[in-house]
C-alpha positions in Angstrom: -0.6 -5.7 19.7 -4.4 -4.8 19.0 -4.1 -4.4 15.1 -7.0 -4.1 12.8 -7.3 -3.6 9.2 -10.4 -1.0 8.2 -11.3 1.4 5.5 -9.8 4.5 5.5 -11.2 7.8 6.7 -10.6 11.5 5.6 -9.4 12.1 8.6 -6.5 9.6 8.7 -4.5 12.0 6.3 -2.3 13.6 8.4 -1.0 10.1 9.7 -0.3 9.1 6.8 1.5 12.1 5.5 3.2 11.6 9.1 4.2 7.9 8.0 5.3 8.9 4.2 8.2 11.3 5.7 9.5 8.7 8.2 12.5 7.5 7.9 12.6 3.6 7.0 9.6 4.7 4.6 10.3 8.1 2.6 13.7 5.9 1.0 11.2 3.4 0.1 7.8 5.0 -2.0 7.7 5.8 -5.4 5.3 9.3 -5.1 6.7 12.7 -4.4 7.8 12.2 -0.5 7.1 15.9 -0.3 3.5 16.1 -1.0 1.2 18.3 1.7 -1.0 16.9 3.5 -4.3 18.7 1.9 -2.4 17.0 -1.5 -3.2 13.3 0.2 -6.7 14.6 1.5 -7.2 15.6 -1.6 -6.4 11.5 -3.0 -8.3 10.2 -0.5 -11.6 11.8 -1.0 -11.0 12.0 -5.1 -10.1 7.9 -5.2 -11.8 6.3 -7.7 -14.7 3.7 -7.6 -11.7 1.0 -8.5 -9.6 2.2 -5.5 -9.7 0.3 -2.3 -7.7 2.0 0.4 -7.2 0.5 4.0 -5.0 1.6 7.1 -3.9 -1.0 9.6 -4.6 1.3 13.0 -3.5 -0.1 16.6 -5.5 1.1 19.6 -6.7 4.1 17.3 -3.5 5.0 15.6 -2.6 5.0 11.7 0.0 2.8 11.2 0.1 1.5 8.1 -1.7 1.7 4.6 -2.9 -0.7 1.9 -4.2 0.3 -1.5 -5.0 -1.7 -4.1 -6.4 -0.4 -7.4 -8.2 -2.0 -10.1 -8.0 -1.1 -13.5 -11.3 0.4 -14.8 -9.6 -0.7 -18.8 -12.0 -3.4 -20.1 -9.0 -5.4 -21.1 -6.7 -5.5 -17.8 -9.3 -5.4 -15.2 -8.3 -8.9 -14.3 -5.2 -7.2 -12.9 -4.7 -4.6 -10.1 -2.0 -2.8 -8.3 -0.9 -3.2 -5.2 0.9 -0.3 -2.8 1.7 -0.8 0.7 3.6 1.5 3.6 4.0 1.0 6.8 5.2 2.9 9.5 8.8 2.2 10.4 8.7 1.6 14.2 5.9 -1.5 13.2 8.0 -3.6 10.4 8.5 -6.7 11.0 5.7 -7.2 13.0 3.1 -8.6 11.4 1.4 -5.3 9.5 2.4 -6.0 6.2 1.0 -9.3 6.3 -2.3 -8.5 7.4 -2.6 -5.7 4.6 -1.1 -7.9 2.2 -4.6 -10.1 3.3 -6.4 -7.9 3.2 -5.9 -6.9 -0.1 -5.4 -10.4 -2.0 -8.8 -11.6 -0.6 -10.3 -8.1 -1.6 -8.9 -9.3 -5.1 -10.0 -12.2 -5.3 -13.7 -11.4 -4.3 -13.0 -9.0 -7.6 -11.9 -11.7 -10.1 -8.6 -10.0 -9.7 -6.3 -13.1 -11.1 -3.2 -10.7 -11.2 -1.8 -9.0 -9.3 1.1 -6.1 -9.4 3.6 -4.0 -7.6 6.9 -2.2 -8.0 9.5 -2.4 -5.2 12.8 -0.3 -5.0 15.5 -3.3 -5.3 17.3 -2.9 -1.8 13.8 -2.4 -0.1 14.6 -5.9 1.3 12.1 -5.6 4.1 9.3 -5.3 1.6 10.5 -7.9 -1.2 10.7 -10.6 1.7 7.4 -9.6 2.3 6.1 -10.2 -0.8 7.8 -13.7 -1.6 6.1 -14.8 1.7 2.8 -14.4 -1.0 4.4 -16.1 -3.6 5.0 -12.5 -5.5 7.4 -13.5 -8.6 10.0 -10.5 -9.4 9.7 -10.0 -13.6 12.2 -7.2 -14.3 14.1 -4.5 -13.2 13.0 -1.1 -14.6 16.1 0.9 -15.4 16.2 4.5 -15.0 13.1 4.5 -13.2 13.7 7.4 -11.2 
C-alpha cells in the first residue's frame, strides 16, 4: 500500500462526504451523517487557525481523515480534540495508526499535553485503536445522542 498522510485540500470534500455515508463509518461519527457535501466544503475552507485537518490518500485517493483541534481558550489550550474516520474497505490496515501519528506529534510540537476524543462504546475497531496509544477511557456519557 502507498499511503501518505498530507494536509487536506478543498477539493478532497467530496471523498470525504463519500467516506462519512459508508457503511462501517456512518454507525460510527458523531456529526449529522447527512450533511451535503458544499456543508463539508464549507468546514474545510472556514476551519479555524486551531484546526489541523489531514487525509491519509493512497495512490491519489481520500481514504481517511484526521483532525485535531486545539482550543483557542487561554485556559485549556494545553488540551485538543482528536477525530478520526476512515474508510471502511482500509480498517485494520494501518491508516488509523498513521493519522493517530500524525496528529500526536502535531500535538506535541503544540505543547498539547492532553489529548481528547469521544468514541461510540461498540465502535471496537476504533477503541482498540486508541489503547494501542495509551488513550485511557474516563466515562461514559449517557444520553449522548
Amino acid at each position: 500500500m502507498s499511503l501518505r498522510i498530507r494536509d487536506i485540500k478543498i477539493e478532497d470534500y467530496k471523498e470525504i462526504s463519500k467516506i462519512r455515508k459508508m457503511p462501517g463509518v456512518m454507525e460510527n461519527i458523531l456529526s449529522n451523517k447527512d450533511e451535503e457535501e458544499e456543508l463539508i466544503k464549507e468546514k474545510i475552507i472556514n476551519r479555524g487557525k486551531n484546526q489541523y485537518w489531514y487525509v491519509a490518500e493512497e495512490n491519489g485517493k481520500v481514504i481517511g481523515l484526521g483532525i485535531l483541534m486545539n482550543h483557542g481558550n487561554l485556559r485549556k489550550k494545553h488540551v485538543g480534540v482528536i477525530t478520526l474516520m476512515v474508510n471502511s474497505d482500509y480498517q485494520n490496515k494501518g491508516v488509523g495508526n498513521l493519522l493517530m501519528d500524525k496528529l500526536i506529534n502535531l500535538s506535541e510540537s503544540l505543547n498539547i499535553i492532553r489529548l481528547e476524543l469521544c468514541v461510540f462504546r461498540d465502535n471496537y475497531k476504533a477503541i482498540n485503536l486508541y489503547k494501542k496509544f495509551e488513550f485511557k477511557e474516563e466515562g461514559i456519557k449517557e444520553s449522548q445522542l
